[in-house]
C-alpha positions in Angstrom: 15.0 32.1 -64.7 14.5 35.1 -62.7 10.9 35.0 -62.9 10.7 31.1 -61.3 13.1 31.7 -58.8 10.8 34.2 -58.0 7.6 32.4 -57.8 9.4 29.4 -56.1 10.4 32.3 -53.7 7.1 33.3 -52.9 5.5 30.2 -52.9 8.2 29.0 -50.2 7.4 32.9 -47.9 3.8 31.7 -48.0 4.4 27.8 -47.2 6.2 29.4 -44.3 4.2 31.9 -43.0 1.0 29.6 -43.3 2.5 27.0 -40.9 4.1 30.1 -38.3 0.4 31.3 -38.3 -1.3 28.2 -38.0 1.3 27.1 -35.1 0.6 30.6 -33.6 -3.0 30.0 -33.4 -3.1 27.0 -31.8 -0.4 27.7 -29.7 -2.8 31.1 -28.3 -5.9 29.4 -28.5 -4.6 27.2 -26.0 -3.4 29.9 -23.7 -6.8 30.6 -24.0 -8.6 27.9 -23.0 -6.0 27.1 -20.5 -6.4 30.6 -18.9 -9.9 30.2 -18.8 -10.0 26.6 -17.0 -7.7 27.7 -15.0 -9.6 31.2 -13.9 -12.7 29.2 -13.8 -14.1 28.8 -10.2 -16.0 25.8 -8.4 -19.9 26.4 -9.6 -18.9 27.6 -13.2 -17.0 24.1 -13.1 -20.4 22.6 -12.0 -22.5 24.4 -14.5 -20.6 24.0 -17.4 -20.5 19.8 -16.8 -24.8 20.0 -16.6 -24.7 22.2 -19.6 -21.7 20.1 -21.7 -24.1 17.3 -20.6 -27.6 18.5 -21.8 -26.2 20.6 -24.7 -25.2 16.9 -25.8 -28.4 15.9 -25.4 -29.9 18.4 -27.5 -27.3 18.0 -30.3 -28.1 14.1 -30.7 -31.8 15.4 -30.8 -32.5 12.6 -27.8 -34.7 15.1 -25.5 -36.1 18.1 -25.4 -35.6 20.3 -22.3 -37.9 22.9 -20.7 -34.6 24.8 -19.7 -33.9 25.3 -23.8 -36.8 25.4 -25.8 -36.2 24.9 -29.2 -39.2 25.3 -31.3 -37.6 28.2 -33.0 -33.9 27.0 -34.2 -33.6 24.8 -36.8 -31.0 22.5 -35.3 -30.2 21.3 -39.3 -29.3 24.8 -40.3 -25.8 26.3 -40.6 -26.7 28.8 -37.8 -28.3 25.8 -35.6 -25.6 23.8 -35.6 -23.2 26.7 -34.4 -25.8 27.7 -32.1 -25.5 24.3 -30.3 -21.8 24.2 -30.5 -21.6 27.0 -28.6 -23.9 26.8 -26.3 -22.7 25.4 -23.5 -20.1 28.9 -23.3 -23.3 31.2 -24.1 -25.4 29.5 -21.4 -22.8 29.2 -18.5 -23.4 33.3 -18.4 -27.2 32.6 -17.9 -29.2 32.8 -14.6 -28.8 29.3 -13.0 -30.0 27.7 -16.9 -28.4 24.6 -15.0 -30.9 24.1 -12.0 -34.3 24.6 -14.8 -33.2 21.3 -16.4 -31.7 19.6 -13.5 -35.2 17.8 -13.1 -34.7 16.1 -16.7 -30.6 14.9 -16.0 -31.3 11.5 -15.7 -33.6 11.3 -18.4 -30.8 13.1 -20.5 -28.2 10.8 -19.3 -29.9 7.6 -20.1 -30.7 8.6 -23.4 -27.3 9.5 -24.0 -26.2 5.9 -22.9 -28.7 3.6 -24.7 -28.1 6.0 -27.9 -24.4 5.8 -27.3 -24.6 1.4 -27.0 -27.7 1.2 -29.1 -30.2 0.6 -26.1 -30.3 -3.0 -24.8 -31.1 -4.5 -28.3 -27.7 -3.1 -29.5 -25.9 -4.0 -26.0 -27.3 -7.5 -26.5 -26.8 -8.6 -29.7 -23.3 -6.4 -30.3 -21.3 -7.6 -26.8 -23.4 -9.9 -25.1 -24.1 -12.8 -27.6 -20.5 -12.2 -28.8 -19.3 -12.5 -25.7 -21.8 -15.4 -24.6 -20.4 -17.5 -27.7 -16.3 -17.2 -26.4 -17.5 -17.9 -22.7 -18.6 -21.4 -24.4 -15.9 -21.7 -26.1 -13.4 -20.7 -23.6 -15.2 -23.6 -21.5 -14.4 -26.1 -24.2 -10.8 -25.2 -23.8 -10.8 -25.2 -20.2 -12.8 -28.9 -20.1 -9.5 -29.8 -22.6 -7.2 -28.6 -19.6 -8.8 -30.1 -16.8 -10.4 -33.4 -17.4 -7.6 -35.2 -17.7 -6.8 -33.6 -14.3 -10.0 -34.5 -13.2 -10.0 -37.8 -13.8 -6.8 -38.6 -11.9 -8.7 -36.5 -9.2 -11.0 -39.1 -8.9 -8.9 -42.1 -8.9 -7.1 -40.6 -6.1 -9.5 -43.1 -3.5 -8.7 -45.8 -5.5 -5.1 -44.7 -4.9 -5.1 -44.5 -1.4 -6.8 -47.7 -0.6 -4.7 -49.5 -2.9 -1.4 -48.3 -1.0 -3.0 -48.7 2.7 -3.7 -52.1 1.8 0.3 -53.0 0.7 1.3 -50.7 3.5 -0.8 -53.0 5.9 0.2 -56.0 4.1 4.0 -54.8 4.7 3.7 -54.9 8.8 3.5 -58.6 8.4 2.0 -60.2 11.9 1.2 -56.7 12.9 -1.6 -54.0 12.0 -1.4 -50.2 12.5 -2.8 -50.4 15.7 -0.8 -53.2 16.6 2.8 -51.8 15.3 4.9 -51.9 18.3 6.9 -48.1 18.4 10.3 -49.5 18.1 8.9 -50.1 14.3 7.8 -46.8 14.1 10.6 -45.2 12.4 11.2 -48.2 10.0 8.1 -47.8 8.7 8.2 -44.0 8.0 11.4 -44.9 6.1 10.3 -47.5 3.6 7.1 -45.3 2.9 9.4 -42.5 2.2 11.3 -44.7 0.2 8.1 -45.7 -2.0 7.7 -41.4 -2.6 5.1 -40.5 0.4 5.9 -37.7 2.0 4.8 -37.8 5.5 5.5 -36.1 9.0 9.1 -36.9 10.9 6.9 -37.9 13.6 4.0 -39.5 11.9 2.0 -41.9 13.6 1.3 -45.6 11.6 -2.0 -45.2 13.0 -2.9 -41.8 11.5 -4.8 -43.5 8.6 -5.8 -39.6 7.5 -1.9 -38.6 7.3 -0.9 -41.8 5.4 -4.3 -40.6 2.4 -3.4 -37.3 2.6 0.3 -38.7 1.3 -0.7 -40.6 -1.1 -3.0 -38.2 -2.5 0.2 -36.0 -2.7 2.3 -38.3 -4.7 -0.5 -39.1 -7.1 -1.0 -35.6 -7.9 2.0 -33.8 -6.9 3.4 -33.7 -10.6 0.4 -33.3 -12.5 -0.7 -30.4 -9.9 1.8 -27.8 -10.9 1.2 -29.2 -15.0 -2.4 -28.3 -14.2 -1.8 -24.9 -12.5 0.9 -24.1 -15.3 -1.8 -24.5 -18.2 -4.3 -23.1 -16.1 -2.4 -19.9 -15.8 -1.1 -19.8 -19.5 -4.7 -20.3 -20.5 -6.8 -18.2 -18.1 -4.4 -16.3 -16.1 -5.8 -17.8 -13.2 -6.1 -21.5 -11.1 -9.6 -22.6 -11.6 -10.9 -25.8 -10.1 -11.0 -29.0 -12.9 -14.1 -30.2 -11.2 -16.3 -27.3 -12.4 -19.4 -27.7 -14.5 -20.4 -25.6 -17.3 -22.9 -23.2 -14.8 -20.2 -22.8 -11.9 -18.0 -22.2 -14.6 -19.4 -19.3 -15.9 -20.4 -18.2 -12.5 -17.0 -18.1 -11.0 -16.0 -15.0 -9.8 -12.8 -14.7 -12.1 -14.7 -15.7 -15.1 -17.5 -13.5 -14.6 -15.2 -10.4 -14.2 -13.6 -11.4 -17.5 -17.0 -11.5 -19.1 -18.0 -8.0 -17.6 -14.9 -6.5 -19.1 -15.2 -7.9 -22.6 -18.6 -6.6 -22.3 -17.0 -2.8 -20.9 -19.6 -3.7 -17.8 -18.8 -1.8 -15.2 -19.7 -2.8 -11.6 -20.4 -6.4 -10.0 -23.8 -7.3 -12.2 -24.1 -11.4 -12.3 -24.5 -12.7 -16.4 -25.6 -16.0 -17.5 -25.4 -18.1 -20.3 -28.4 -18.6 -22.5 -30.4 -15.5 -21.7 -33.5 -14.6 -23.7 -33.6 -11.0 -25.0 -35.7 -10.6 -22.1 -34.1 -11.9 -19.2 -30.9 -10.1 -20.7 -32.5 -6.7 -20.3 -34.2 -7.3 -17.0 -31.8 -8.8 -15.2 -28.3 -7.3 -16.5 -29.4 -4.1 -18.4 -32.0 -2.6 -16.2 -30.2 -2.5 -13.2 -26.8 -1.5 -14.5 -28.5 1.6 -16.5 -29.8 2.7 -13.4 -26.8 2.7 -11.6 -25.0 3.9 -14.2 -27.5 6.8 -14.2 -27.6 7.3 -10.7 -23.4 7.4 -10.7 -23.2 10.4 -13.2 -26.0 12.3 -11.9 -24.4 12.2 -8.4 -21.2 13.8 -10.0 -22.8 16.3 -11.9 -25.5 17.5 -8.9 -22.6 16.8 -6.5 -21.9 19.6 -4.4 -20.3 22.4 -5.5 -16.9 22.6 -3.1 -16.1 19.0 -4.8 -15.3 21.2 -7.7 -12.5 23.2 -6.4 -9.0 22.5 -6.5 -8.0 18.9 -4.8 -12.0 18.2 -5.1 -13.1 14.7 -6.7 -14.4 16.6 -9.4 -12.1 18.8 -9.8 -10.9 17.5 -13.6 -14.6 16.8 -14.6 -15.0 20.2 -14.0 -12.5 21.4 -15.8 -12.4 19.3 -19.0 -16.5 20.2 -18.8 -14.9 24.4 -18.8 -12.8 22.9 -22.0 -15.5 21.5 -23.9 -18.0 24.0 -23.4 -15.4 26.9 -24.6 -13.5 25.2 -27.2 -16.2 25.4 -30.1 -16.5 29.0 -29.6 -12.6 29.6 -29.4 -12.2 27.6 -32.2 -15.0 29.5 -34.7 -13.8 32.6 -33.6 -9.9 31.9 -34.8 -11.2 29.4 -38.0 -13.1 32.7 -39.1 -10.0 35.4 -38.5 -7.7 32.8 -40.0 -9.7 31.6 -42.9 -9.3 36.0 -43.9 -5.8 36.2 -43.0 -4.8 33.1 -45.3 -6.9 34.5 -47.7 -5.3 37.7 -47.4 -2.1 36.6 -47.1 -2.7 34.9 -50.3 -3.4 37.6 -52.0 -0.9 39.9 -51.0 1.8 36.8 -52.3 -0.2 36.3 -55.6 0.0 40.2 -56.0 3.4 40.2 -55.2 4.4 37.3 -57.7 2.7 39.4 -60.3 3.7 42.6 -60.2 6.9 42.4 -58.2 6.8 45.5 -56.0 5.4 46.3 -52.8 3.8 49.5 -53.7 1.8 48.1 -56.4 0.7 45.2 -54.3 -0.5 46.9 -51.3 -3.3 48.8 -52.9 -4.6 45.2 -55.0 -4.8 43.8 -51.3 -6.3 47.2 -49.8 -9.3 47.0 -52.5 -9.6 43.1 -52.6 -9.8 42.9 -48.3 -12.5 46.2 -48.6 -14.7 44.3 -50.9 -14.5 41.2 -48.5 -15.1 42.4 -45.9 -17.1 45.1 -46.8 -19.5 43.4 -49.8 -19.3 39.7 -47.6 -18.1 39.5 -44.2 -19.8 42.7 -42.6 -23.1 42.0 -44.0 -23.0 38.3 -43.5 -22.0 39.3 -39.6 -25.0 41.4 -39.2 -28.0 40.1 -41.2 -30.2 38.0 -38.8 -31.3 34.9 -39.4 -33.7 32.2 -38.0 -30.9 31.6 -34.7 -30.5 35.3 -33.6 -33.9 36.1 -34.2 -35.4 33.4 -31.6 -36.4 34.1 -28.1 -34.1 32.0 -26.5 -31.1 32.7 -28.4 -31.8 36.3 -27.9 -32.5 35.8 -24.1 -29.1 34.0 -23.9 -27.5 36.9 -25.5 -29.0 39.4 -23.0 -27.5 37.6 -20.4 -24.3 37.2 -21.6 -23.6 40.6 -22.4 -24.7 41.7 -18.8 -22.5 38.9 -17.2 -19.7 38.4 -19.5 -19.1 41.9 -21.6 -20.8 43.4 -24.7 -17.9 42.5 -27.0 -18.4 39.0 -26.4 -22.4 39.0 -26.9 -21.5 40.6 -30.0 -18.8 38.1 -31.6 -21.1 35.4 -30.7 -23.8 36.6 -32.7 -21.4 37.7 -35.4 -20.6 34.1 -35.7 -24.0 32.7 -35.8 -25.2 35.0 -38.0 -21.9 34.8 -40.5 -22.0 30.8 -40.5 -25.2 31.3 -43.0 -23.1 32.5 -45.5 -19.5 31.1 -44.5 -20.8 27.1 -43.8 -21.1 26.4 -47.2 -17.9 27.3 -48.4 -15.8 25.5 -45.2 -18.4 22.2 -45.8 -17.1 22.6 -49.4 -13.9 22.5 -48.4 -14.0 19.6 -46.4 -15.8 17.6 -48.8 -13.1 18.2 -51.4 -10.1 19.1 -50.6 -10.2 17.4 -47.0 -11.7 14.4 -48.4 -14.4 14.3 -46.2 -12.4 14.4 -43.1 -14.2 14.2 -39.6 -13.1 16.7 -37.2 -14.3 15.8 -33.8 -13.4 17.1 -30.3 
């Protein structure tokens, strides 16, 4: 009995310790970052968006830039792909890396967009179509609305003329022109009687008046029915008279389509396009806008990047991304040791029950790790460190930013050669495959 309660006791210690430490490490890497962004000022803000931006560029493999030649990494590789990762935080402590590929930013950026929606093929057949087919149908519900409307719209000059004709009728010897004004009251009376609703000091000549009431009563009712529908339906009055064309071209209709389509901007669409028209009249110009809009805020001048600027938070969030990857390989690889430590020294202590004996099993296991594994994982080169630019960026780095962290970030590129496989493992198994992504 002893001997469970005292594995239940252990396993409990390193349940509890595993989720203090894991708390604890988020909890400082966030101080981290958050010191960081926060020390951060206005042109490193600038930089880091350009770099977040063309390191993204590089990673989806969309361009090549003359600021980061790549000949030499193997972007596949364990090594590459931390190489990229943190790249953005190795280059923001290189000479001005930003301005050598500034030329190629709106090449970047465009790419990045047309991969991201799957160029105008993938824009056209994924939203517009989709959305082309319940603008149609969206019509047939709104022709269901308002041609019964419509139709009493149009019988509203038959209307009129019928009632000016009993109204005249009704003056007897007399005509509108003819009414003497003693009559004139009378006459406003009956008709306000009959449901017209006309001016307390309405003329019986004003012919115009006397429609315009008529058209009133004849449509008074089924006016607020029509708006009510048309508001339930739509969300907004739209005229019952409207063909399918001025239907689609209304302004309220076209800024629903734009945002089923996550169109930003006022860009005019039509039903029926061919691929064709699609792409030169919608997609052409709202890529280069789009283009145009995002260089502007990462070129934009430097001051907008301080405190209270417009891009202030782009700035910022760019400082997050670019140092996050880094932040987080350095405490994945310190933690993945600990817990494995920690393990150990549990497993020890379950076994053999006393401190003294289970300090020197985790003494020799942690020596032959780190020794036999991590050391000369840390500091064998590989394809990465050994290339021009990577070793160029590491030159720079430790000039502008410190030795010590030149040093852990080749440490990590070189270890991730030998300590890739086993996290990938471990994902694919025991995670089930799960997707971390920032």
């Amino acid at each position: 009995m002893k001997k469970y309660r005292g594995q239940f006791s252990t396993g409990f210690r390193l349940s509890v310790t595993l989720i203090i430490c894991c708390a604890a490490s988020y909890w400082i890497q966030e101080g981290i970052l958050q010191g960081i962004t926060a020390t951060s000022n206005p042109a490193q803000r600038r930089a880091a968006a350009t770099l977040v931006t063309l390191t993204d560029a590089v990673h989806s493999e969309e361009v090549a830039l003359d600021g980061l030649s790549m000949e030499e990494v193997d972007l596949s590789s364990p090594e590459g792909k931390t190489f990229l990762a943190i790249l953005p935080a190795l280059a923001l402590s290189t000479d001005n890396l930003e301005d050598k590929t500034e030329n190629e930013l709106a090449e970047v950026i465009r790419r990045l967009a047309d991969s991201k929606i799957g160029g105008p093929e993938g824009l056209f057949n994924d939203a517009y179509l989709v959305s082309e087919a319940r603008i149609k149908e969206a019509f047939n519900g709104y022709l269901k609305l308002a041609e019964p409307f419509d139709k009493l719209v149009q019988a509203v000059p038959g209307e009129q003329a019928k009632a000016y004709r009993e109204y005249r009728n009704s003056l007897g010897r007399y005509t509108p022109d003819t009414l003497p004004k003693v009559y004139y009251k009378r006459v406003r009376r009956k008709l306000s009687q009959k449901g017209l609703s006309l001016p307390y000091d309405w003329d019986p000549r004003d012919k115009a008046g006397f429609y315009k009431a008529v058209e009133n009563k004849v449509l008074s009712y089924h006016d607020d029915l029509y708006e009510n529908k048309m508001y339930t339906e739509f969300g907004y009055h739209l005229p019952s008279d409207l063909t399918f064309e001025e239907f689609t071209q209304h302004p309220r209709v076209q800024a629903d389509w734009r945002k089923s389509m996550e169109i930003i901007g006022e860009y005019p669409l039509r039903a029926n396009w061919s691929f064709e028209q699609f792409r030169d009249q919608m997609y052409a110009p709202w890529m280069r806008d789009l283009v145009a809009t995002e260089v502007s805020k990462l070129l934009a001048p430097v001051e907008t990047f301080a405190a209270g600027g417009e891009n202030e938070v782009l700035g910022l969030d760019a400082i997050r991304a670019a140092y996050v990857p880094l932040i987080a390989f350095i405490f994945s690889t310190i933690g993945a040791l600990v817990h494995t430590f920690k393990t150990v020294w549990f497993g020890s202590l379950a076994a053999v029950r006393q401190k003294i004996l289970a300090t020197p099993i985790l003494a020799g296991f942690a020596t032959a790790v780190i020794g036999l594994w991590v050391v000369p994982a840390a500091t064998t080169t590989n394809g990465v460190s050994q290339s021009l630019l990577f070793t160029k960026l590491e030159q720079d780095t430790a000039e502008k930013a410190g030795i010590g962290l030149a040093f852990a970030i080749r440490s990590l590129v070189q270890a991730q050669t030998e300590f890739y496989p086993i996290s990938e493992g471990i994902r694919r198994t025991a995670l089930l495959g799960y997707e971390f992504e920032y």
